[in-house]
C-alpha positions in Angstrom: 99.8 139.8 120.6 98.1 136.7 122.2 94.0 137.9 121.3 91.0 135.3 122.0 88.0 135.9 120.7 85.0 134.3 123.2 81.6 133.3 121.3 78.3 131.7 122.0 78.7 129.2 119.1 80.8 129.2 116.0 78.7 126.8 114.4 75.8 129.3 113.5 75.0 131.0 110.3 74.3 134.5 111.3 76.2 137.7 111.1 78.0 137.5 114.6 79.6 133.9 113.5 80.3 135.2 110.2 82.2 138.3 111.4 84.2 136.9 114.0 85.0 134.1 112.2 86.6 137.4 109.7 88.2 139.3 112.3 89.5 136.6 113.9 91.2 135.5 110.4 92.4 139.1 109.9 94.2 139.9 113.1 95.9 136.0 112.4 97.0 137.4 109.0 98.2 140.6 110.9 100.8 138.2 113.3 99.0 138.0 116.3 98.3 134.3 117.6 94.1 134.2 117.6 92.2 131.6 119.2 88.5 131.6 119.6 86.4 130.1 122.2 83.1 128.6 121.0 81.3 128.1 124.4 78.2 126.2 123.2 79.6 123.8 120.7 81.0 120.6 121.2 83.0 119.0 118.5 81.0 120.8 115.4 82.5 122.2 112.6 82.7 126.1 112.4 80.0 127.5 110.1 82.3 129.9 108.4 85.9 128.8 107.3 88.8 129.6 110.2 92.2 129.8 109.1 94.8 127.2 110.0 96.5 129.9 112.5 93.3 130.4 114.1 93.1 128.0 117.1 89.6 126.6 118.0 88.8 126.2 121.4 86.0 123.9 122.2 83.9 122.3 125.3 84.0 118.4 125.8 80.2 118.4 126.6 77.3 120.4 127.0 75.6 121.0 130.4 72.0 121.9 131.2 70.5 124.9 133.5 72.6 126.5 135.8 75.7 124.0 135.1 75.9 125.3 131.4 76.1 129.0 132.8 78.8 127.9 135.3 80.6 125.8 133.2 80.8 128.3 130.2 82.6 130.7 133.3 85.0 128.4 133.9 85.6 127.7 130.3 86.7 131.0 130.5 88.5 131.6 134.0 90.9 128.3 132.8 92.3 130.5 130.0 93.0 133.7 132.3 96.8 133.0 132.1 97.0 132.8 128.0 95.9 135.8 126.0 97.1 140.0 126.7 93.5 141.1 124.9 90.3 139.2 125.5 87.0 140.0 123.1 83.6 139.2 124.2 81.9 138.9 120.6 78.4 140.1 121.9 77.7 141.9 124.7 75.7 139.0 126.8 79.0 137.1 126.8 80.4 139.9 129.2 78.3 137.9 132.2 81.1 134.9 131.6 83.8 136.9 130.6 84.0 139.6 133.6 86.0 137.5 135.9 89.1 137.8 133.9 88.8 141.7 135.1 89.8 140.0 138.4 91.4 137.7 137.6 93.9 138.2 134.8 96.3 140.8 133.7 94.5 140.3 129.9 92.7 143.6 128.0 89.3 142.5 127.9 86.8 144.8 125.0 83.3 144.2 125.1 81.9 143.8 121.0 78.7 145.3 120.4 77.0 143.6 117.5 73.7 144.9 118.0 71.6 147.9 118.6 71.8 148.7 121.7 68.5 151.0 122.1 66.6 147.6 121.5 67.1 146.0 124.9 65.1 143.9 127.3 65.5 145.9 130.8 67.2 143.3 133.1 67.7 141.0 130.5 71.0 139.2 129.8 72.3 141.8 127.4 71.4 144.7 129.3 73.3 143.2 132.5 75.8 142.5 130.4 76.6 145.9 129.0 76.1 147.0 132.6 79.3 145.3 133.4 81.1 145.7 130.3 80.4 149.6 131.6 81.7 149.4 134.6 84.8 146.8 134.6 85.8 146.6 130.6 88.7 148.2 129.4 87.3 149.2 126.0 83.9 148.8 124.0 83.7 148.4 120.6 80.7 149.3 118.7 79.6 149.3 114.4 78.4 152.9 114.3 78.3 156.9 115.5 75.2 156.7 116.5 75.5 153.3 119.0 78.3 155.1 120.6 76.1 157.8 121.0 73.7 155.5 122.9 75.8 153.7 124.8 77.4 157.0 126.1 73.6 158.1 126.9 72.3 154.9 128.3 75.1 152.9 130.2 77.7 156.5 131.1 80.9 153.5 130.5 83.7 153.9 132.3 85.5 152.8 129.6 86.4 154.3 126.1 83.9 153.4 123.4 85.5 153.1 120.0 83.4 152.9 116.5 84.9 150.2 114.2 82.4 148.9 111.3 82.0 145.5 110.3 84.4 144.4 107.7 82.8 143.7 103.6 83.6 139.8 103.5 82.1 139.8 99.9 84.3 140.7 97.0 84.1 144.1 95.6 83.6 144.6 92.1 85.9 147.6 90.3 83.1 149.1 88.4 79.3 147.8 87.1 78.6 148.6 83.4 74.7 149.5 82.8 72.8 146.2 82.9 69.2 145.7 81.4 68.7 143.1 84.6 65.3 144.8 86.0 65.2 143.5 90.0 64.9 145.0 93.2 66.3 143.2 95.8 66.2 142.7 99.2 68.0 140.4 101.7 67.1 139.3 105.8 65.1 136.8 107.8 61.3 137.4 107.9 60.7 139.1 111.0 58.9 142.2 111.9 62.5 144.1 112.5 63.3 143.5 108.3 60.2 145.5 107.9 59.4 143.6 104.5 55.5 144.4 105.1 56.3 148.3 104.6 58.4 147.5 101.3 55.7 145.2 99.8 53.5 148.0 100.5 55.2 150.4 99.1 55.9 147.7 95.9 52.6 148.2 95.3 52.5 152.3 95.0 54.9 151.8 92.3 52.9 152.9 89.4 52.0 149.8 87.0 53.2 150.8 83.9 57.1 150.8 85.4 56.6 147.6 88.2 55.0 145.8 85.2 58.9 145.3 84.1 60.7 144.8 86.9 60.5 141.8 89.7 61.0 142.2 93.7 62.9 139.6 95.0 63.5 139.0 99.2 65.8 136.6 100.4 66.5 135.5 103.7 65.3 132.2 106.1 62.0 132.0 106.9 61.2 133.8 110.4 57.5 135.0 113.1 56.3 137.5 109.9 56.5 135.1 106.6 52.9 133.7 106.5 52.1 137.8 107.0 54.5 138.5 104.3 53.1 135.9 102.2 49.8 136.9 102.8 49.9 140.8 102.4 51.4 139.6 98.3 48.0 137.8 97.9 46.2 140.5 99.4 47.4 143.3 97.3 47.6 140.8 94.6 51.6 141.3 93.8 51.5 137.6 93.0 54.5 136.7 90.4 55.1 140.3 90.8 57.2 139.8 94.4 58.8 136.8 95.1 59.8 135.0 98.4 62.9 133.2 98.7 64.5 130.9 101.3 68.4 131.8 102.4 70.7 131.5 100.0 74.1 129.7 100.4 75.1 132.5 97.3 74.9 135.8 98.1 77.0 137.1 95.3 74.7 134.8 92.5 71.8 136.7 94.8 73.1 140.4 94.2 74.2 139.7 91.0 71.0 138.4 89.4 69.6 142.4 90.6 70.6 146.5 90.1 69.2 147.5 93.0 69.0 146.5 96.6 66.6 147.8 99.4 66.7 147.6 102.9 63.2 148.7 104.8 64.2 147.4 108.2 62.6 149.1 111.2 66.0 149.2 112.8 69.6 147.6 112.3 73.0 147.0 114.3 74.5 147.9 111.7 73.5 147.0 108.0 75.5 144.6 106.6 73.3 143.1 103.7 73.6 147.0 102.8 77.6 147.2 102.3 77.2 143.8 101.0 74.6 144.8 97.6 77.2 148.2 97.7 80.2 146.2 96.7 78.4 144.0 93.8 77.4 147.9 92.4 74.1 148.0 93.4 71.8 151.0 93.7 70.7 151.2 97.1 67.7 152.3 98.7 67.2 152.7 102.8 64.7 153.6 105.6 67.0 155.7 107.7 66.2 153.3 110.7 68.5 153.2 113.8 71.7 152.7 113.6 73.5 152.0 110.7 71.9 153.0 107.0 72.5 156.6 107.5 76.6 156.2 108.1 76.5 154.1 105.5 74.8 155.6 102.9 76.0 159.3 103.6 73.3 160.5 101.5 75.6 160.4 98.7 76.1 156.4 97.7 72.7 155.7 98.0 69.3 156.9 98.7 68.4 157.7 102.3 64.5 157.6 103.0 62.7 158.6 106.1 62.0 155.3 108.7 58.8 154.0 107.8 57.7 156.2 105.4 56.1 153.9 103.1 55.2 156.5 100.2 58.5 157.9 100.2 60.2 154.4 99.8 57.6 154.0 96.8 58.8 157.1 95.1 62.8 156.6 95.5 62.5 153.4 94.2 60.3 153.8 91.2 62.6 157.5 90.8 65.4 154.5 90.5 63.4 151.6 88.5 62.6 154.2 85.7 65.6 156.2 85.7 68.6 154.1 83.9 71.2 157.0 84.2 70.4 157.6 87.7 70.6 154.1 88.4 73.9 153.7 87.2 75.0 156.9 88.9 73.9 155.0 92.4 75.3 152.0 91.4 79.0 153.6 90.9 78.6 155.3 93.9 78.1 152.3 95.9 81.6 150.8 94.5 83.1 154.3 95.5 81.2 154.1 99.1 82.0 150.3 99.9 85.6 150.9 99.9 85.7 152.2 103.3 84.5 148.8 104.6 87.7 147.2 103.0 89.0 144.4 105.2 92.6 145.4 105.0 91.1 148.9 106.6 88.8 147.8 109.0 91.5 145.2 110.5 94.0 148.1 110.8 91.4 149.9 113.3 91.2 146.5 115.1 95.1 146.5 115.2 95.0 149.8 116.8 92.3 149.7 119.5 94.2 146.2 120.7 97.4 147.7 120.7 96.3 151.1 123.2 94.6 150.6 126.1 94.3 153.6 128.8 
């Protein structure tokens, strides 16, 4: 199977790039012949690592305004010929993808990577699922409850299949008990990560158990880290929470803690969660829209009401002063994060490409 993958711009470092660049490396290793169009970047290096069966398709230059929009169609339209399955990675890509549903006899699947009840009405995304609707031969979204959505809010055409993102980090067989005493939690600092309701909640922890323990959060800086930073001061959590920048070592980042917690005011799907779940972390989670719920099952991990900052308080000082429960969580996270297995989630790719109504 001839399969292109069509991206804004490989040479990013956030979750889209990093997944694509996966998928696009499984279905290589599965004996199709993958290529990936990077629209937006011009002779860069990929951020994550492509196989050497994974061709890279790349612009000569870069146009500006209403060029750039027209010339990232045609990037497209000159390929019409090549590939039986086409993947928009990201639904906004469907307004430069749609005219191979003229045009060519190629599958085309619209990939949902985010949430799609958080849309800007008449924005590019929301046209874009518009079409993908209406012309797309399949749409592929990360969770239940996105289908769910998209089934409300857009009434496809199309079939809308559920596949998860794969677990790119390596899954440990079991965690022995560990007197490491961390919570941690991993995202860029922007209102949607929610870290203001989990510092708040830090600091309902009662002192005699947060005395031993440390909160670490990780991620790039982003529009809420001066209000992160000062909320700390404020409720005077000074040494007690600590702000890092992104880390080039997630597995040296979930390592170094037993228990990771995501406070996010909503997700496309959670993927810092399944990450902490296969280094046998405890995990904690508002159950935001969409993602921590199917994840979490409310048996490999806590599952707290969305924005409830008491409750988040209690499960994780419940978890901080409990060692056997801790433990317990932590082995059920190894037994939980196997369904995220790349050889399983490639599998479900293999089959959506391979039927088409």
């Amino acid at each position: 199977m001839k399969v292109l993958l069509v991206i804004h711009g490989l040479n990013g470092v956030g979750g889209t790039e990093r997944v694509t660049t996966h998928i696009a490396n499984l279905l290589a290793e599965n004996g199709n012949q993958v290529s990936v169009l990077s629209l937006t970047s011009v002779g860069s290096s990929p951020a994550f690592t492509l196989n050497d069966d994974v061709t890279l398709l790349q612009p000569k230059r870069t146009y500006s305004s209403l060029l750039k929009h027209l010339h990232q169609i045609w990037q497209v339209i000159q390929l019409r010929k090549q590939f039986d399955v086409v993947i928009a990675s990201d639904t906004q890509l469907c307004l430069y993808v749609w005219p191979l549903t003229l045009l060519s006899k190629a599958k085309i699947v619209a990939w949902e990577h985010f949430n799609s009840q958080v849309v800007t009405r008449f924005g590019s995304r929301w046209f874009g699922r518009k079409i993908a609707a209406r012309l797309f031969d399949k749409i592929v979204v990360l969770t239940q409850q996105d289908k769910a959505s998209w089934l409300d809010r857009y009434q496809p055409h199309s079939p809308v299949s559920v596949i998860p993102n794969p677990c790119a980090m390596a899954m440990l067989p079991t965690r022995e008990e560990t007197p490491i005493k961390k919570v941690v939690s991993v995202g860029r600092f922007t209102s949607q990560k929610g870290f203001d309701f989990l510092v708040r909640a830090w600091s309902l922890i009662p002192t005699a158990i947060r005395a031993q323990w440390q909160l670490q959060i990780v991620g790039p800086t982003g529009s809420a880290s001066k209000e992160i930073e000062q909320l700390i001061v404020a409720l005077q959590l000074e040494g007690q929470v600590i702000i890092g920048g992104a880390s080039h070592n997630m597995e040296q980042v979930y390592d170094s803690a037993s228990i990771y917690v995501m406070s996010s005011r909503y997700e496309g799907f959670g993927m810092t969660l399944v990450e902490a779940m296969a280094r046998g972390l405890a995990v904690v989670a508002y159950n935001c829209p969409m993602g921590p719920k199917e994840i979490i099952q409310d048996k490999f991990g806590i599952i707290v009401p969305a924005e409830s900052v008491e409750r988040l308080a209690d499960s994780l000082s419940e978890l901080m002063e409990d060692n056997q429960l801790r433990l317990y969580y932590q082995q059920q996270s190894l037994i939980g994060v196997k369904r995220y297995e790349p050889a399983k989630i490639v599998e479900r790719w293999q089959q959506e490409i391979r039927t088409f109504p």
